[in-house]
Backbone bond lengths (Angstrom), bond angles and torsions (degrees), N, CA, C in turn:
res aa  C-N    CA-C-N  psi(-1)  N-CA   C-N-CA  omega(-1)  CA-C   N-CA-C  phi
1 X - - - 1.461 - - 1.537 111.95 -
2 X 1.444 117.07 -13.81 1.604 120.05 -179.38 1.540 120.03 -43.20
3 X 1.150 94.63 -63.18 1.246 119.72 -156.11 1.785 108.81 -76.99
4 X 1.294 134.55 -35.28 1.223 131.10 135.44 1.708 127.52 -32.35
5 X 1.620 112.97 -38.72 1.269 117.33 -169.51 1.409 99.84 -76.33
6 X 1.348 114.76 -42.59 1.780 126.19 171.99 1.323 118.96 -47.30
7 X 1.483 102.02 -30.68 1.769 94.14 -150.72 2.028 89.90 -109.90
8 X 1.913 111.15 -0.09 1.348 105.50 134.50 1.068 150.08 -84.44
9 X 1.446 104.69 -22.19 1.739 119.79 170.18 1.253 88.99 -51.53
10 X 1.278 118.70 -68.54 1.763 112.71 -131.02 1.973 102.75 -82.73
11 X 1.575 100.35 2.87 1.612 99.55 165.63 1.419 115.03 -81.46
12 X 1.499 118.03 -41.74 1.446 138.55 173.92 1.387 108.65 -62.05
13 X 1.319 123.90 -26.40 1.371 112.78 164.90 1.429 123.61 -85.55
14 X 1.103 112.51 -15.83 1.870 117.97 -171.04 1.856 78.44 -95.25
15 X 1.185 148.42 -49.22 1.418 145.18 -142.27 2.044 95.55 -80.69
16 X 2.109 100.54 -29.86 1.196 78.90 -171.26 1.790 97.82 -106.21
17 X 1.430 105.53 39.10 1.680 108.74 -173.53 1.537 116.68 38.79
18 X 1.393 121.00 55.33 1.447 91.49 -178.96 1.325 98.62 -102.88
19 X 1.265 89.71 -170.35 1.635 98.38 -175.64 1.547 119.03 -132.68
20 X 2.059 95.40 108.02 1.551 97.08 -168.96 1.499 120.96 -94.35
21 X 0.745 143.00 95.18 1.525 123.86 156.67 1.415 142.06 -71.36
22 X 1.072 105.23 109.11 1.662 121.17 -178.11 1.659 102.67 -67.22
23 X 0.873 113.28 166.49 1.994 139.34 -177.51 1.243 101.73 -172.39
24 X 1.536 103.32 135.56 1.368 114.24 -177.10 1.232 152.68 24.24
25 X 1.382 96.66 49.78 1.638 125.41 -169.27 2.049 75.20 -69.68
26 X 0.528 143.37 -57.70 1.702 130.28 -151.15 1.357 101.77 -54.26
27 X 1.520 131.95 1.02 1.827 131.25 168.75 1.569 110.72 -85.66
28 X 1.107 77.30 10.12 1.943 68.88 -173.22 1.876 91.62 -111.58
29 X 1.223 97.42 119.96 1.579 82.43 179.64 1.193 116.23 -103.55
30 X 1.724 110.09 157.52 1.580 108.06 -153.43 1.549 108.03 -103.01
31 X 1.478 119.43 36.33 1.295 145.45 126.31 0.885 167.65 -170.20
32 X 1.555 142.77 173.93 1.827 114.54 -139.96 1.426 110.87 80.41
33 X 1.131 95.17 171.43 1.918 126.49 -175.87 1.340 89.87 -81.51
34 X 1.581 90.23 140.21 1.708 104.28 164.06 1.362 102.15 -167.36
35 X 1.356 123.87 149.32 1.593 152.96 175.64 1.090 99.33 -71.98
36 X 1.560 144.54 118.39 1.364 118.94 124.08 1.429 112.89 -96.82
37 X 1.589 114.84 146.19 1.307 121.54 171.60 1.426 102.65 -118.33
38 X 1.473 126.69 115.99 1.390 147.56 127.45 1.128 137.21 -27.73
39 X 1.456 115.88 134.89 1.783 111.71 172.80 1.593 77.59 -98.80
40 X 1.805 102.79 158.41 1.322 126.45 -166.07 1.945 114.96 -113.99
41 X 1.222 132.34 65.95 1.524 137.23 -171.05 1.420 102.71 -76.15
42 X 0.901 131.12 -35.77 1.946 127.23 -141.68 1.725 102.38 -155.07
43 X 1.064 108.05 171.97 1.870 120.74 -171.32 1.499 81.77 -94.02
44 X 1.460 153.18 10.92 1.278 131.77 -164.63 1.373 103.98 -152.68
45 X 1.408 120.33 15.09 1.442 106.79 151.00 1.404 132.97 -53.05
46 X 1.353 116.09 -44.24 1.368 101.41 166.51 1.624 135.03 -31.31
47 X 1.140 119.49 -32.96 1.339 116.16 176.49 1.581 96.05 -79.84
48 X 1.235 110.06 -72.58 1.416 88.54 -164.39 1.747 129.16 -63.82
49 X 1.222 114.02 3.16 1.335 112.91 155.28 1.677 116.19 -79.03
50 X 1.080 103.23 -52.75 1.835 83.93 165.49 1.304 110.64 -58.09
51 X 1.535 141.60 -34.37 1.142 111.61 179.67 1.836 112.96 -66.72
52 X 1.089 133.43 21.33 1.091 134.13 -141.93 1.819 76.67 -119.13
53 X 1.500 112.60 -30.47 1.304 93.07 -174.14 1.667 117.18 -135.79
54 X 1.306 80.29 39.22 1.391 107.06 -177.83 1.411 115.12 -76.72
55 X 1.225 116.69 -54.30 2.414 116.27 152.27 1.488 107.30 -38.80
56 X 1.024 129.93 -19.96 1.568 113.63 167.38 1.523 111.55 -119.66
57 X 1.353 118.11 43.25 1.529 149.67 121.81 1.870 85.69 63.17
58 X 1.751 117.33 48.30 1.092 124.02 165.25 1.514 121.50 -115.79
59 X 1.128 119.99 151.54 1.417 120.39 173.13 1.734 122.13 -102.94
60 X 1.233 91.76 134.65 2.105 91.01 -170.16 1.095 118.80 -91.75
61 X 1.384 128.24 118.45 1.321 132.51 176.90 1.546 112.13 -70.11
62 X 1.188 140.54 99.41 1.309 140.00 -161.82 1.354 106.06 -79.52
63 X 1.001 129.27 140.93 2.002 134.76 154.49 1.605 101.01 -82.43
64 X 1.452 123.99 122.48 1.157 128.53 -172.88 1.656 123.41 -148.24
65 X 1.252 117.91 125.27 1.599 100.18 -169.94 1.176 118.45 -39.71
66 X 1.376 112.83 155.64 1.486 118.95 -175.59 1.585 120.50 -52.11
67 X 1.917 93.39 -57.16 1.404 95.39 165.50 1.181 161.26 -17.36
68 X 1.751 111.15 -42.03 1.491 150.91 177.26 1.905 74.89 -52.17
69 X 1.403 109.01 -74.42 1.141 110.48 -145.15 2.349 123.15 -60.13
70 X 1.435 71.12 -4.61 1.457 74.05 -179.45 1.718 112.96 -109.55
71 X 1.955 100.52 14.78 1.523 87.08 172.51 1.823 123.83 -80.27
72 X 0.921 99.98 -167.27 1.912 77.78 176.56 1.543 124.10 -123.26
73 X 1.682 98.83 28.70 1.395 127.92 -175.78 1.921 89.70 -115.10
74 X 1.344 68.62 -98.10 1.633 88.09 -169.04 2.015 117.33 -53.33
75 X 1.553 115.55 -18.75 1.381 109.36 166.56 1.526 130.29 -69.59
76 X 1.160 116.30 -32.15 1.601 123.56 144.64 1.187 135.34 -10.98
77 X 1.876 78.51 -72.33 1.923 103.58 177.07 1.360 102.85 -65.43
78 X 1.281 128.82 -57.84 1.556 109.00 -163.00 1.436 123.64 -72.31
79 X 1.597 106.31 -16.50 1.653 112.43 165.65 1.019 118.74 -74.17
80 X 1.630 109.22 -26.08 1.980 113.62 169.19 1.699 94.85 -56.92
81 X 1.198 106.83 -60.40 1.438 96.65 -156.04 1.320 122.51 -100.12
82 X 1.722 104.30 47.78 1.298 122.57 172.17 1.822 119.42 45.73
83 X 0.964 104.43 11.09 1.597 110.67 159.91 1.604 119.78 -30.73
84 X 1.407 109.22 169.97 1.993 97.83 171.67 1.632 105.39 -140.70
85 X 1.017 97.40 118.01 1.664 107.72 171.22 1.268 98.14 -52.93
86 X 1.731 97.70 144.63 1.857 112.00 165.26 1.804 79.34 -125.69
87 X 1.421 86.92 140.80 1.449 117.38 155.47 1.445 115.24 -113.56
88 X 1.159 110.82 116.00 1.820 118.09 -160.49 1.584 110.25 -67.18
89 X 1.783 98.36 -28.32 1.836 87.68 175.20 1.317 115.99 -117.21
90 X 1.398 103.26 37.65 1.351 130.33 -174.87 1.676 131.42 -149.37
91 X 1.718 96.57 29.85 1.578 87.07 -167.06 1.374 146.34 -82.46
92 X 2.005 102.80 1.69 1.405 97.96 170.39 1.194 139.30 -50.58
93 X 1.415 106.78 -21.09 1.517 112.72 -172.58 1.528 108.58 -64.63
94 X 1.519 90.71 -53.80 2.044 83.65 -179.45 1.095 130.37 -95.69
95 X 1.370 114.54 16.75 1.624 136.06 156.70 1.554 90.35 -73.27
96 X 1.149 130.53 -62.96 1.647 117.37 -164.37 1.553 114.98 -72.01
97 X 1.732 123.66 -30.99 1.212 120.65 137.76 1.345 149.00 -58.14
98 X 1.357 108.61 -1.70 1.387 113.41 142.73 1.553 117.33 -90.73
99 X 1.316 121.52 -28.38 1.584 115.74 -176.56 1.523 110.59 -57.38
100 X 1.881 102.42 -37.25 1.488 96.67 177.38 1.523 139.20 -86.58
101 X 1.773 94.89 -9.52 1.320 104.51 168.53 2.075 105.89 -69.80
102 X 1.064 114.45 -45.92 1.880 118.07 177.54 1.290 94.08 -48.09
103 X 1.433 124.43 -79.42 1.789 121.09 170.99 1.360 113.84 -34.66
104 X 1.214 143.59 -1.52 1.323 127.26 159.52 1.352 120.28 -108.30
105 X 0.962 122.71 11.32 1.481 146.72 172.21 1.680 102.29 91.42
106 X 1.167 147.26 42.66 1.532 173.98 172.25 1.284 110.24 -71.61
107 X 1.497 109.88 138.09 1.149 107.58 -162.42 1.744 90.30 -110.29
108 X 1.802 131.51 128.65 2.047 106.34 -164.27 1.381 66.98 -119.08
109 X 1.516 107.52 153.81 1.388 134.81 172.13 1.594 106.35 -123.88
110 X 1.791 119.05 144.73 1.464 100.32 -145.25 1.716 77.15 -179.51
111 X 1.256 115.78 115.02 1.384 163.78 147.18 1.406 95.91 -48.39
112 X 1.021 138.65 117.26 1.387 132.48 179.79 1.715 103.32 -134.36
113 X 0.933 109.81 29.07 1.804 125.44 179.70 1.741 88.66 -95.77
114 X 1.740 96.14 -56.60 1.283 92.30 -158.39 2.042 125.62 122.12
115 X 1.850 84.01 -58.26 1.419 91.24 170.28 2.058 96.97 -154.67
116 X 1.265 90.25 -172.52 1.304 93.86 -147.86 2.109 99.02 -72.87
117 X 0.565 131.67 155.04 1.304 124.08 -178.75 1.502 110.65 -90.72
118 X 1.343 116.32 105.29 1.878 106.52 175.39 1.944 114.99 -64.63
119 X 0.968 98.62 -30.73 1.305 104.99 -176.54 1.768 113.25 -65.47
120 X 1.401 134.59 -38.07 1.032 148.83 -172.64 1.110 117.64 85.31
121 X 1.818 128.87 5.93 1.261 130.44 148.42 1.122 121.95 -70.97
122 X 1.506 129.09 162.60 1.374 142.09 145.03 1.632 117.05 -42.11
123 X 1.209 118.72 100.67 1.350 144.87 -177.57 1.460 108.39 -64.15
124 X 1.141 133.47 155.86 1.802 131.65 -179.62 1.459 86.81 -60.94
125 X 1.645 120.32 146.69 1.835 145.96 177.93 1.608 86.00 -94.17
126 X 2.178 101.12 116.34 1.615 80.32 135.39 1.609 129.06 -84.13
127 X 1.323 115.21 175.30 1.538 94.68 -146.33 1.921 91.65 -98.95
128 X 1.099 117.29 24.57 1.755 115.07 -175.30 1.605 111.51 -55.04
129 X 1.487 120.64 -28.31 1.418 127.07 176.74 0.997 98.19 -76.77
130 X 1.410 150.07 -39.16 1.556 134.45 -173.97 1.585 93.68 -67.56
131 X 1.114 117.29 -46.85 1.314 121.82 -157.97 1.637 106.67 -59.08
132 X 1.715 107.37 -67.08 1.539 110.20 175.21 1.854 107.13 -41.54
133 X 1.539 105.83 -55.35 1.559 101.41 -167.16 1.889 112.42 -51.69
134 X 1.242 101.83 -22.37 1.917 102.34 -170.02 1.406 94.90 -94.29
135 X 1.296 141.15 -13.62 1.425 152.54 -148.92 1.495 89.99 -107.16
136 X 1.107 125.56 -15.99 1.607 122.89 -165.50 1.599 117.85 -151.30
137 X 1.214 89.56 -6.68 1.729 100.72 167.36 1.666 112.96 64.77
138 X 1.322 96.60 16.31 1.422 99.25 168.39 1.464 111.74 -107.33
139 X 1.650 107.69 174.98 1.722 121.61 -164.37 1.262 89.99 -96.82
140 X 1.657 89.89 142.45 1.488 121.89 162.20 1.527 129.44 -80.15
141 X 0.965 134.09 98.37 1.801 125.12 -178.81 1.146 106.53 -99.07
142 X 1.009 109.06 126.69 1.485 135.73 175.53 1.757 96.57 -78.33
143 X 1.120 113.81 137.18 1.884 126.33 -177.84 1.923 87.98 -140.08
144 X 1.730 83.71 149.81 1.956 88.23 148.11 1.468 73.15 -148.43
145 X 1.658 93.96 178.29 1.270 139.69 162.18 1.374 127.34 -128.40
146 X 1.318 126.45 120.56 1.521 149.49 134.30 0.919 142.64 -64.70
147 X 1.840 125.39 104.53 1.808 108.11 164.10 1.813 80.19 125.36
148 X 1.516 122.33 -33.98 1.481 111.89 -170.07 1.368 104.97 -65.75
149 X 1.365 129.30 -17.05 1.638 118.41 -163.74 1.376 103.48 -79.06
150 X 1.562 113.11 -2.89 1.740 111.33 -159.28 1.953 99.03 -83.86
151 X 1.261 115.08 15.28 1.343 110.47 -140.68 1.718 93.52 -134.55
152 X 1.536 108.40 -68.29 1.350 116.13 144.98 1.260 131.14 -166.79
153 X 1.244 122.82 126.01 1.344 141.13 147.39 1.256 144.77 -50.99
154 X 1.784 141.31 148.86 1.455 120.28 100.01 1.067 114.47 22.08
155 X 1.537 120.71 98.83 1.933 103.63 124.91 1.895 92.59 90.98
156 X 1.648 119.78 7.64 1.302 103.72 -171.61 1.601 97.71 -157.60
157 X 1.317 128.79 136.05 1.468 145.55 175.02 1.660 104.32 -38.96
158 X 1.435 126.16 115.87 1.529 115.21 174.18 1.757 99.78 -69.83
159 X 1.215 101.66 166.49 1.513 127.83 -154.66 1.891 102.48 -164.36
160 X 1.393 109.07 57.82 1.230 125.12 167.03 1.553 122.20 -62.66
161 X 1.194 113.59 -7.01 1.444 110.45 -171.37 1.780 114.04 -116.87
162 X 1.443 125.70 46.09 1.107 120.60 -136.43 1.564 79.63 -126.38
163 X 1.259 117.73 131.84 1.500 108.98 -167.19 2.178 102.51 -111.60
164 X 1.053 109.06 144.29 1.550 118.37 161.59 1.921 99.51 68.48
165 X 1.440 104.04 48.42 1.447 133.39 150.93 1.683 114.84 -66.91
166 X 1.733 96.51 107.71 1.823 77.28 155.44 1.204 130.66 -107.90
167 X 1.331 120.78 156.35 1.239 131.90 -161.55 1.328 126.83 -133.98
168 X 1.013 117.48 95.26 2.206 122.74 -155.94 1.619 88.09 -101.15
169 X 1.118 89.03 124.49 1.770 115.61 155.64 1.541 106.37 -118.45
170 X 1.597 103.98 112.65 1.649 109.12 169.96 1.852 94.12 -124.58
171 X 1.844 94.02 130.33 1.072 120.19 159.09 1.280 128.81 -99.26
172 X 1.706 132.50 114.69 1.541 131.40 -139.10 1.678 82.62 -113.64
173 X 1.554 107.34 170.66 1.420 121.47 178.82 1.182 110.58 -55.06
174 X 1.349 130.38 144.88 1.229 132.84 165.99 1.669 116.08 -59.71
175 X 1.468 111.22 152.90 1.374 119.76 145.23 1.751 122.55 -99.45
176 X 1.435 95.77 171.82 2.063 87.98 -164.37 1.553 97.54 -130.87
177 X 1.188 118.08 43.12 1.832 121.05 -175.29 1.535 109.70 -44.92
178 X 0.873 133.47 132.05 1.777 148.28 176.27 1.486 97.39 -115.17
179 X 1.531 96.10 174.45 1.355 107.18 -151.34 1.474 98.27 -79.09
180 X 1.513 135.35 -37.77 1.108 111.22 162.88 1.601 153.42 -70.71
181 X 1.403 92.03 22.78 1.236 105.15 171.61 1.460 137.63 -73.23
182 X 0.732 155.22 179.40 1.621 151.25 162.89 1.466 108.50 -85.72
183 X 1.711 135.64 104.03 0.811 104.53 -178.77 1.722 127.20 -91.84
184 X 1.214 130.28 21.09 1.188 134.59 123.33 1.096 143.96 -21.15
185 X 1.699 108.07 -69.11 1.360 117.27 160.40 1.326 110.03 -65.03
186 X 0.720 152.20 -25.84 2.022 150.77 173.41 1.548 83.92 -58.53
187 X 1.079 120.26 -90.13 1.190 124.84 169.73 1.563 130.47 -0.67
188 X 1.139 123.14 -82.66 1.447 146.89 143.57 1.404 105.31 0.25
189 X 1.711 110.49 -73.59 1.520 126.26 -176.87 1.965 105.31 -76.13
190 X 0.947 114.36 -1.45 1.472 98.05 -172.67 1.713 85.72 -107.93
191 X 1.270 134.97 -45.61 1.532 123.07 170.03 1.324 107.02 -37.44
192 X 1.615 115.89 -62.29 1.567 108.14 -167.84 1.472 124.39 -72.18
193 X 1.459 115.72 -10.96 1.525 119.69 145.12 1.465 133.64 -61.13
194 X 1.361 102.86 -35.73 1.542 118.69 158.90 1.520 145.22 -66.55
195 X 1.459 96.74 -30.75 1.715 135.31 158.52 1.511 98.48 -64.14
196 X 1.185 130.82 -72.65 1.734 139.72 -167.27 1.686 107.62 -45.39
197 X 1.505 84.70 -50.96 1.994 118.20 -159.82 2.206 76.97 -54.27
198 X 1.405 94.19 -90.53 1.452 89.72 -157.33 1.632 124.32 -73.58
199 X 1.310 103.59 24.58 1.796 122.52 174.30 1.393 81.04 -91.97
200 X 1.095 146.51 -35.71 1.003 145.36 -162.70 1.630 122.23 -79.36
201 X 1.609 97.95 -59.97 1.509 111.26 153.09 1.424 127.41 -40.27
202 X 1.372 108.24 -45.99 1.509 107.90 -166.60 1.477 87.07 -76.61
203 X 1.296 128.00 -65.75 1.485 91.29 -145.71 1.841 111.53 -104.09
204 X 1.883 117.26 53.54 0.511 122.72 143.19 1.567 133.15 -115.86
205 X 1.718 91.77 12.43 1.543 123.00 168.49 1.650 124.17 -26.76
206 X 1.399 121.05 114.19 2.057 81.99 -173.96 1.359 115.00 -91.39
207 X 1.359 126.58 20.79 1.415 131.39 141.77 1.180 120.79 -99.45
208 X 1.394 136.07 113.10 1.403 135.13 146.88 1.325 136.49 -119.91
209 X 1.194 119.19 51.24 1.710 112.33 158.02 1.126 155.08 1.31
210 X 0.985 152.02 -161.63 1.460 138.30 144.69 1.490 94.90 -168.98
211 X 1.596 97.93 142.17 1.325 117.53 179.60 1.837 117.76 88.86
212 X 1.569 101.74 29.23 1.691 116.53 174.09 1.264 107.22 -114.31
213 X 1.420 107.99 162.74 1.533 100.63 -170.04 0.789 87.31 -84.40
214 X 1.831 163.21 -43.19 1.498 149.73 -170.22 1.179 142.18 -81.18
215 X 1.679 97.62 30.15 1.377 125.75 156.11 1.283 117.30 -94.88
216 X 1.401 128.38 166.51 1.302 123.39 169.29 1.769 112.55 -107.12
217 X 0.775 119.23 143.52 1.889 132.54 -158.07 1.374 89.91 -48.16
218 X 1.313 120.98 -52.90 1.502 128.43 -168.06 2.076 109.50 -36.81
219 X 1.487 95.49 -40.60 1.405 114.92 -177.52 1.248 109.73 -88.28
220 X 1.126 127.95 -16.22 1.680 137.68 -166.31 1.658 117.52 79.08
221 X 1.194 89.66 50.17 1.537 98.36 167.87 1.447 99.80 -115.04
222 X 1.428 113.58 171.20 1.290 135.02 -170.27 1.740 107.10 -88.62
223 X 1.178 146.93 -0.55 0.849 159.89 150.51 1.596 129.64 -25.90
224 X 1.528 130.75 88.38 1.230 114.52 -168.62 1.392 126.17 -27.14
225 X 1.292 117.62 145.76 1.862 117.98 166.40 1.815 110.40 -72.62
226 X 1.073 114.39 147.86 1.427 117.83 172.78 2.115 115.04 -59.69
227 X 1.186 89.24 -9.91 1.378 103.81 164.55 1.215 118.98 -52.33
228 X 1.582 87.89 -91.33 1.617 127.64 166.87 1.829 100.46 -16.05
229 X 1.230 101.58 -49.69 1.841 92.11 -150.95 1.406 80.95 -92.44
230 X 1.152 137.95 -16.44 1.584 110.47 -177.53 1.865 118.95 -89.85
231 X 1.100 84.78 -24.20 2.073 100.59 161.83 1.752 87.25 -62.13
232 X 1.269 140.49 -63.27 1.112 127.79 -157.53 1.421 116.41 -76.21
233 X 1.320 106.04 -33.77 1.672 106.85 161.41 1.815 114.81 -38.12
């Protein structure tokens, strides 16, 4: 079912003209197991992080709440396309179904925020991608995304029909954590690659405004501070 779902994305994107730019799609290697870990803006990164590794003509096994999988739209799709439920008070199961998708030469894609970030920073990493990547001896790529929150969010009305959006996906060098590593510190260093990566994105963005909610305050958007939401936590 992948490959149909691809070859609709990428009509819906030329129909709504946006404008993507890829960076360093050449980290994703086009074989073997590999981690990508994501920063998390919008309900629809997933696509465009696989398109992120779509030039090295792979398909991403996503880690995805369980839920997704029991809607009666979208649970289909992610069992078509071999996705893996996480059950949050239950996650060995798809921690070990991702270990065996990397052991099969699988490419697991993996949100390591957790949830979507309102703020538009990099949120504390749980550290399960260091963990799978040293657990399997495969590389970690660090990805963000830009431009997806304009579409939908957290906390904000989706707005799917918004034409000549840009949208930067930069994929940064991998890290190669082994089992004796700390996976914390893997951790640690793959946030602050991720922090750099989309400090980078944003404000080489070619829209920037000020005073939208899909900016981050830092830029002068209206966007909670990572402060803000943790006083509210």
């Amino acid at each position: 079912m992948y490959p149909p779902v691809i070859a609709l994305a990428k009509t819906m994107f030329r129909l709504l003209n946006m404008r993507i730019t890829v960076e360093g799609a050449e980290h994703v290697p086009t074989t073997g197991g590999a981690v990508i870990a994501c920063n998390h803006v919008s309900y629809l990164d997933f696509i465009f992080c696989g398109l992120g590794a779509n030039a090295s003509k792979r398909l991403v096994r996503f880690m995805a709440k369980e839920s997704i999988f029991r809607h009666k739209i979208g649970g289909p799709l992610m069992r078509g396309m071999r996705h893996i439920p996480v059950d949050r008070e239950a996650g060995m199961a798809s921690y070990k179904a991702a270990l065996e998708n990397l052991k099969a030469g699988e490419v697991v894609g993996v949100f390591p925020e957790a949830t979507i970030s309102q703020s538009f920073t990099v949120k504390d990493l749980k550290n399960g991608a260091a963990r799978l990547a040293a657990a399997t001896g495969t590389p970690l790529v660090p990805m963000v995304l830009w431009g997806t929150q304009r579409f939908w969010t957290k906390g904000h009305p989706k707005n799917l029909k918004q034409r000549g959006v840009p949208i930067t996906i930069i994929a940064g060098e991998p890290l190669h954590p082994t089992r004796k590593d700390n996976a914390d510190a893997v951790t640690a260093e793959l946030r602050t690659r991720m922090t750099a990566m989309l400090d980078r994105a944003q404000r080489e963005y070619r829209d920037r405004p000020e005073g939208v909610f899909w900016q981050p305050a830092h830029l002068g958007g209206t966007a909670p501070t990572p402060e803000s939401l943790l006083a509210a936590d």
